[in-house]
N, C-alpha and C positions, 0 to 999 in steps of 0.2 A: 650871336648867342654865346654867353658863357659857358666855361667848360662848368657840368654840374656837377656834383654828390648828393647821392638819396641815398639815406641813411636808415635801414631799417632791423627788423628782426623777425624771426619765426621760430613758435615750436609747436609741436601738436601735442595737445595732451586730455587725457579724457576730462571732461567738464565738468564730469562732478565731482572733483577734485582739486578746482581752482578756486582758492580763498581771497588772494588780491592780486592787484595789475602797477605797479606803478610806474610812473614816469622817468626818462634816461634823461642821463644830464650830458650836452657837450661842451666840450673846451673849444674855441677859435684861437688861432693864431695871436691874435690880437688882447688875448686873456677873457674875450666878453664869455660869457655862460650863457647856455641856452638849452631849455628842456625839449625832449620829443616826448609828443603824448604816443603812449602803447595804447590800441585797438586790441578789440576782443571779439571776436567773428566767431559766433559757435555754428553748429549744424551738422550736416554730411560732408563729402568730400565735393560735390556738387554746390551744394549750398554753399560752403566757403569759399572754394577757386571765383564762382560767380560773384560773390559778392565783394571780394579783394578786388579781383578786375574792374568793378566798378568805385571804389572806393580811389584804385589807382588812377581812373580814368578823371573823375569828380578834384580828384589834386591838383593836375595838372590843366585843369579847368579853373580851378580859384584859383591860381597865381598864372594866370595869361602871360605874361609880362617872359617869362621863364621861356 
């Protein structure tokens, strides 16, 4: 298996205060560019931990291969 990198981000911030989301750009060694889409998980403290973990869970489920 390759050594990986998961490249992510977190903030918490009250919800009805959030106007937009968008997408991070990276740079490869190799010059290629490549976007990460940002995820928006509202709820409780409950409701979110539960739903990242499956969300993490579900990633590493579509690319088997990893």
């Amino acid at each position: 298996m390759a050594k990986l990198a998961l490249i992510y981000g977190m903030r918490l911030l009250p919800a009805d205060e959030l106007e937009e989301v968008k997408d991070s750009e990276i740079t490869l060694k190799n010059g290629k560019k490549m976007h990460v889409s940002m995820h928006l998980i509202e709820g409780g403290e409950d409701q979110i931990r539960k739903q990242l973990m499956q969300s993490l869970d579900a990633f590493f489920e579509f690319y088997p291969e990893i």
